[in-house]
N, C-alpha and C positions, 0 to 999 in steps of 0.2 A: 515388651518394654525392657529397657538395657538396663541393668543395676548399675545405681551409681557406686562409684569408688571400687566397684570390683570385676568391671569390664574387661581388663589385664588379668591372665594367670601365667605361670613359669611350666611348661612337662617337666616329668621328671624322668630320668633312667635310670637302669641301677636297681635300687632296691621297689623303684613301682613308682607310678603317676604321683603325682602331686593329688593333694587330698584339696578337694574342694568341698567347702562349709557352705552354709547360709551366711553367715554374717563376715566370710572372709578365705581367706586363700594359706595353709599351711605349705611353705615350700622346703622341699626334702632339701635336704646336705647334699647329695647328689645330682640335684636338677643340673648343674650347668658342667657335667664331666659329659663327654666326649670320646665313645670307644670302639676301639677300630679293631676287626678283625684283623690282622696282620700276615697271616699267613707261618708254615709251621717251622720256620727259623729262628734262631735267637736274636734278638733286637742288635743290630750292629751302630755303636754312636761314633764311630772315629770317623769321617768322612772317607780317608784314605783308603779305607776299605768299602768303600760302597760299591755295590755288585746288584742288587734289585730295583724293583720299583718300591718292596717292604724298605729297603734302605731307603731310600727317596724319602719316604714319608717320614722317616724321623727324623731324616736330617734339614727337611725344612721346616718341619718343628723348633728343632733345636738353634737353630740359624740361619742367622740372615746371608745373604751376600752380596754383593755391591748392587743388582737388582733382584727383584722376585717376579713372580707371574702374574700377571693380573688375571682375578679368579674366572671371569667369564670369558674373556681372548685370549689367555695364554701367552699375551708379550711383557716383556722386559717393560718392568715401573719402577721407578725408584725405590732402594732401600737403604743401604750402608751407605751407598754413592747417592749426596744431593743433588748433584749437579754434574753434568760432562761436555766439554767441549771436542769434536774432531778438528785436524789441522784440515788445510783444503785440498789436500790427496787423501786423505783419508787411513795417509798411513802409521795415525800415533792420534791415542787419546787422552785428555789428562781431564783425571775425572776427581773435585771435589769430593769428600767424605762429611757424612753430618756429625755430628757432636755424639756420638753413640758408644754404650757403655758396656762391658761385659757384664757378665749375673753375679760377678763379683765387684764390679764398681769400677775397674780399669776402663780407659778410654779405647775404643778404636781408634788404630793409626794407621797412614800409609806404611808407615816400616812393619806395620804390622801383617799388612796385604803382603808384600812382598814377600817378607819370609814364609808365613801362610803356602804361598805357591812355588815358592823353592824346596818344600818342606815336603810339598805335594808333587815336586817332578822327582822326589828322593824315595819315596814313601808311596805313592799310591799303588795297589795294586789293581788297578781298573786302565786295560790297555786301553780304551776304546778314552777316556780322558786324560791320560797322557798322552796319546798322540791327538787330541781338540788343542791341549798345550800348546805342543809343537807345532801346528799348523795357524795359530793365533801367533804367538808371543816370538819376535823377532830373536833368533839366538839361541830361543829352548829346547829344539834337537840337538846343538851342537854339545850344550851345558849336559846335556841328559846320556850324552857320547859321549862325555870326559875330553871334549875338544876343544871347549871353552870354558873362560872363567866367569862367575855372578855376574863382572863388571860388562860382561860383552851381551849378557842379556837384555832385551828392553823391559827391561823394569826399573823406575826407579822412583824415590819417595822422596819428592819436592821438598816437603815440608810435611808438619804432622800431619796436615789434611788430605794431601793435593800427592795427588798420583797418576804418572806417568807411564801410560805403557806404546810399545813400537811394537808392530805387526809386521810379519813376513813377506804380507802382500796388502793392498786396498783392502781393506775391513769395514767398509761402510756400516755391514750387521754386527760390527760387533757386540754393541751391547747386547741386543738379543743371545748372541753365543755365549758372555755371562751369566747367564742365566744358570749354566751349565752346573752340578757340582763339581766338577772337574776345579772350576774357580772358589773352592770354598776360602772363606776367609778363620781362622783360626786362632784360636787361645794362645798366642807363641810363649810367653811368659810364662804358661799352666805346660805347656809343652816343653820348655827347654828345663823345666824344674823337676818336672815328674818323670817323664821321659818316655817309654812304652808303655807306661799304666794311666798317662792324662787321659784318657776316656773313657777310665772305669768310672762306674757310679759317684764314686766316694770323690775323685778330682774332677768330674769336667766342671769347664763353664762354660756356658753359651751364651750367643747373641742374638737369640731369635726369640719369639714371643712367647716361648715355655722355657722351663729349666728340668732336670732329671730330679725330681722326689727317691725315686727306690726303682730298683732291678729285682724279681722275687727271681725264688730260685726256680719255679715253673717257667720262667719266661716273659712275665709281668712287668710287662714298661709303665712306669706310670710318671706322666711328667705334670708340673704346675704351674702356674702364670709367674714369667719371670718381670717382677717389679721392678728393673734395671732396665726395660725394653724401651728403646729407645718412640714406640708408637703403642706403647701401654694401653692408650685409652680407647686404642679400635679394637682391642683384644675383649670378647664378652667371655668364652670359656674358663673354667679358674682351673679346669683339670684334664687332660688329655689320658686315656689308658691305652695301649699299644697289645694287645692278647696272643700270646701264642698260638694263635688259631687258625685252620684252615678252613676252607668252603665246602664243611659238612651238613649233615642232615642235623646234628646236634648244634651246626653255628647258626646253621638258614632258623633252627626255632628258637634259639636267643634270641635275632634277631628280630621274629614276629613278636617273641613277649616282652619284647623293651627292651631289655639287656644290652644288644650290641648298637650300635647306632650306625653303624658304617661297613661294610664287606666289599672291596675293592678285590680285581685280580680273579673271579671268578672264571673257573675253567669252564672253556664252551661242554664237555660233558656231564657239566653240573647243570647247568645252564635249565633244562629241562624243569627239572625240581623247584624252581623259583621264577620263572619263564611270565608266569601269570600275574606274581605279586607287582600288585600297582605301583609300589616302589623299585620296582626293576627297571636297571636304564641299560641300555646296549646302543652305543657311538663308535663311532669310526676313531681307529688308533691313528696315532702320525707314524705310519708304518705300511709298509706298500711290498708287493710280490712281482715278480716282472723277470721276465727269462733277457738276458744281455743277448745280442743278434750281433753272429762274428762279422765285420763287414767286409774280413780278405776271404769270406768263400765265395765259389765262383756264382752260388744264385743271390744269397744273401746280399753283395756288391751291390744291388740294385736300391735305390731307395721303392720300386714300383714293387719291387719284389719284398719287400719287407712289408710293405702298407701291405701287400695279398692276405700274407701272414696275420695281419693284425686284424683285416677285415673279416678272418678264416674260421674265427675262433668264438665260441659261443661264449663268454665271462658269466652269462644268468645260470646259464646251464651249470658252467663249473663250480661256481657257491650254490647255487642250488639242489644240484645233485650228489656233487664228487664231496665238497665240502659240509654240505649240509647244515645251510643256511651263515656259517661259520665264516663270515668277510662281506666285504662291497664289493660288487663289479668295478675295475679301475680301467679309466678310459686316460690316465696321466699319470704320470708317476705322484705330483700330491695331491693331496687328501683335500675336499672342499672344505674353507674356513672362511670365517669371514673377512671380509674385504679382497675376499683370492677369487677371480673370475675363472674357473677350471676351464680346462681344457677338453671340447668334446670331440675328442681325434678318434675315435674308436667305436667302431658299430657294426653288428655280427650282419652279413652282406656277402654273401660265398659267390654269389654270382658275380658282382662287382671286383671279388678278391678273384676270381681267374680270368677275368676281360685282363685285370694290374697283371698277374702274372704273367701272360699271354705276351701284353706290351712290355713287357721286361725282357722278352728277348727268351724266356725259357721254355725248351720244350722237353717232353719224355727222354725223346729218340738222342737228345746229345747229352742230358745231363741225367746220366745212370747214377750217379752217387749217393750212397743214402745220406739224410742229414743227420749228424749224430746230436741227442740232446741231452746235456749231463746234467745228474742235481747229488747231490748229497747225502748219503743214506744218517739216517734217524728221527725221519720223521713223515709217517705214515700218509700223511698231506703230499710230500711232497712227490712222493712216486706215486699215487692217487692221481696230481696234478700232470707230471711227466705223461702218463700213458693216459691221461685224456687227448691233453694237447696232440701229442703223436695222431691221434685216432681223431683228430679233428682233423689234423692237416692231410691226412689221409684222405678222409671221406670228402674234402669240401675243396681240397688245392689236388687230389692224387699224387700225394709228396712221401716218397719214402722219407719214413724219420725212424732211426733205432736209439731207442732210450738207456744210456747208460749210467749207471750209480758207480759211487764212491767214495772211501769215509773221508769225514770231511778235509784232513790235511791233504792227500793226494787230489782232491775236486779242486782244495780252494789251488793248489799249486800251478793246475792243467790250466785252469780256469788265469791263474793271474797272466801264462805264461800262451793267451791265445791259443788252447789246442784243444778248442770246440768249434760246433757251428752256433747250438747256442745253447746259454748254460743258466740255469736257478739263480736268481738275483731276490737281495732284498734289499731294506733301507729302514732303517727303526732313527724317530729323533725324540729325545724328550724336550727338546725347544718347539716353538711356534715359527720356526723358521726353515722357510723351502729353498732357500741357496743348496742345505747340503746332499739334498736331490737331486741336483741337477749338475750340482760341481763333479761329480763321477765321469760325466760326461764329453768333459773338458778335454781338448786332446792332448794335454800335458797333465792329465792327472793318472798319478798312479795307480786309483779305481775304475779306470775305465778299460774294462774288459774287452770290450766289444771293440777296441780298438775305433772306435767313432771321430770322424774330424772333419769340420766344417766351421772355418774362420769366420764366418758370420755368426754363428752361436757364440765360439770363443769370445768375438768382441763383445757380445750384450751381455754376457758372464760377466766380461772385465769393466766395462760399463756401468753395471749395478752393483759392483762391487767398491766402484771409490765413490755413487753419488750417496750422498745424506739423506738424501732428499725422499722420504719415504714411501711417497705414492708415487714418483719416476723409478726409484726403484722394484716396487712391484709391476711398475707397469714392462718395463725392461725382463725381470724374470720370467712374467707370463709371454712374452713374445719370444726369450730363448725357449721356453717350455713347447712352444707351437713349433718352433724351426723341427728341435729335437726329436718330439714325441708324435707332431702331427704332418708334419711337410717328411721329415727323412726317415720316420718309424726306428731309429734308433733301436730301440727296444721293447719288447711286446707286454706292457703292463698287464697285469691278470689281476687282481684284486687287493683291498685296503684290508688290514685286520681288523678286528673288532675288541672294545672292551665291554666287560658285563659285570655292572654293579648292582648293591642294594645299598640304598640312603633313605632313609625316613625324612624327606621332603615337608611332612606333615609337621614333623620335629624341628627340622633344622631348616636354616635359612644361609646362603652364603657360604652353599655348593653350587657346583658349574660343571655341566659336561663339556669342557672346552677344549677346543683343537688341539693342546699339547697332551690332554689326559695326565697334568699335573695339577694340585689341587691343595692351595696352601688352607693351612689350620687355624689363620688370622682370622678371617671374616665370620668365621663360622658359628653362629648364636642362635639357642631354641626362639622358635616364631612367638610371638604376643596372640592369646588365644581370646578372641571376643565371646564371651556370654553372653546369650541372651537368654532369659526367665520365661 
């Protein structure tokens, strides 16, 4: 039988459960705090500085930006920005702004965006979103070269609300690519007053659903519900804490006794140690492994010759063995998510893979040459992974391959400048978006190693890049994806990384293991616990 009126209870964290009575429900001061292992660096809040995924998480704590993720898909949903119109090439946005307040009572404004990300092509030290900038915002490698002035950038701020930006090229995704913190929107008022101390404890403000309470001197982020948020009332948490901590045997048993609520970033040689706890989740990262295939060598040229290779090569074996369980087999370069119909180009088939070679035109007797395969020294994977693959192509094509290392400036140099047969590839995005997968591939784009080009892909690239139109445009990616990956073998994808969490599930509600592996603090609210007597 259900007791009336006391059917609802609050957990608690922190100091211990919530005390449950007979005649009623004691809920602690700490029930609705929220704490995250963070990993063993100091809490970084300036954006400009953001370098982790530990940064990530505070900084979409702390703020919003013209979109956010939405918690279970990972795409771009409104936030700052209510509203966006594309022109009908797609090459300029102008995106309304809601009524939205900082945690001290100032308004958001377009002029406010703007300077925000002029502030941020002066100031960020995160190469990898100053050049998202530059490759978005019409003018802002020239501006960031000292070869142009503000007025030549497309940015510009209509009115208080209403904001205008011009793209380089067709950006159809862009708003997805907002997402980015690259685009952080920022305090400029708190900024142009305080100067290189706005994002100590004592000055910041924020625009996101928390604000900064205190910085301890351990390392203790602790943020609180900021009352100025512009969507206040989906916010249930009143307290976020941020721990100096990494994925120890001391954090995995906070963990078990209520203490932490959340341990993200978990290294796979941890992994082991908490592997069983029913709250352990292990998802596929939007992150992919993939050796670039030179296309000016004389066996590699073949596209039948490149499918050999792809077919040559065991992927279960390699995470299963060489990796040790550590990835997904990757038969595409992205990663399965929802609404994305993957690409099944790839299937371990050696016999098939030398009938392809065979018809390729190659034999022993003319093509003496070994094929050289370069990766990067620093990371024990990846020459694990190098002298697999060799010792496959070996045994399953009879392919000399000699595996060569290099620290990473002289690899990436050899590598940008064509002077492999075929070389270590990755791809890491913190968006929900497979354009910048694929755009490598491009044969005017500066990532594409492997020298690849085929005006049919080109066009569905450029194709999906000026339609709006959301499901023509996935349907367009997935078809340059098949040209790429499964007709011409491009590139010999090897596997997706893994992420390995703990979340009290039991606890909390409005967590998502979702295709981008970002994961906003909004939603996030302990579950309604039913009693029954």
């Amino acid at each position: 039988m259900r007791m009336k009126n006391f059917s609802k209870i609050i957990a608690a964290v922190g100091a211990g459960f919530c005390a449950l009575m007979f005649a009623g429900c004691i809920k602690n001061t700490n029930a609705n705090t929220f704490i995250i292992a963070n990993g063993t660096e100091k809490p970084v809040l300036n954006p400009a500085e953001i370098s982790t995924a530990a940064d990530e998480r505070v900084y979409r704590a702390l703020f919003d930006g013209l979109v956010s993720p939405d918690p279970v898909t990972g795409d771009a949903v409104s936030a700052l920005a209510e509203s966006w119109t594309f022109d009908k090439n797609a090459r300029q946005i102008v995106i309304t702004l809601r009524q939205a307040k900082w945690s001290d009572g100032k308004p958001v404004t377009a002029q406010n965006v703007v300077d925000s990300w002029f502030y941020l092509m002066e100031n960020s030290k995160n190469e990898e979103h100053l050049s998202l900038m530059c490759e978005l915002i019409s003018g802002a490698q020239a501006y960031m070269n000292k070869a142009a002035s503000k007025e030549d950038v497309g940015l510009k701020a209509l009115d208080s609300q209403t904001l205008q930006i011009s793209f380089v090229v067709p950006e159809a995704n862009a708003v997805q690519l907002l997402l980015s913190s690259a685009f952080a929107v920022l305090p400029m008022h708190v900024v142009n007053e305080k100067g290189s101390s706005w994002a100590e404890p004592a000055n910041i403000v924020t625009s996101g659903a928390f604000r900064v309470s205190g910085l301890a001197a351990d390392g203790t982020l602790t943020l609180v519900a900021n009352n100025k948020y512009w969507n206040k009332d989906a916010v249930s948490l009143a307290r976020v804490i941020f721990l100096k901590r990494g994925a120890s045997a001391d954090t995995f048993k906070d963990f078990k006794d209520g203490k932490i609520s959340w341990i993200p970033d978990i290294p796979f040689d941890k992994i082991k140690d908490v592997k069983d706890n029913k709250f352990f989740v292990s998802s596929p990262k939007p992150a992919v492994h993939y050796y670039y295939l030179n296309i000016n060598n004389k066996v590699l040229c073949s596209a039948k010759a490149r499918q050999a290779l792809n077919l040559a090569v065991d992927r279960a074996e390699l995470v299963e063995k060489i990796l040790d369980g550590n990835g997904e087999p990757a038969a595409s370069l992205i990663a399965p998510r929802k609404g994305w119909k993957e690409v099944q180009a790839v299937e371990f088939n050696p016999e098939k893979a030398k009938e392809l070679l065979a018809e390729s035109g190659f034999s022993k007797s003319k093509n003496t040459d070994e094929i050289i395969l370069a990766y990067n020294d620093g990371n024990a994977a990846y020459k694990a992974t190098a002298e697999f693959i060799a010792d496959q192509l070996k045994k399953n094509l009879n392919l000399t391959v000699s595996v060569q290392s290099a620290d990473w400036e002289t690899f990436a140099e050899k590598r940008r400048a064509n002077g492999f047969d075929m070389a270590r590839g990755g791809w890491r995005s913190s968006l929900n978006e497979p354009t910048a997968f694929l755009l490598q591939l491009v044969s005017t784009d500066k990532e594409n190693a492997g020298r690849y080009n085929n005006p049919a892909f080109d066009s569905l690239m450029r194709s999906a890049c000026r339609t709006a139109d959301n499901a023509e445009r996935t349907a367009l990616l997935h078809q340059a994806e098949y040209v790429a990956v499964a007709e011409d073998a491009a590139v010999l994808p090897l596997y997706f990384e893994k992420s390995y969490q703990l979340i009290n599930t039991e606890m909390w509600q409005g967590w998502y293991a979702n295709p981008a592996d970002i994961h906003s603090l909004t939603g996030i609210k302990l579950k309604e616990i039913e009693f029954t007597k």
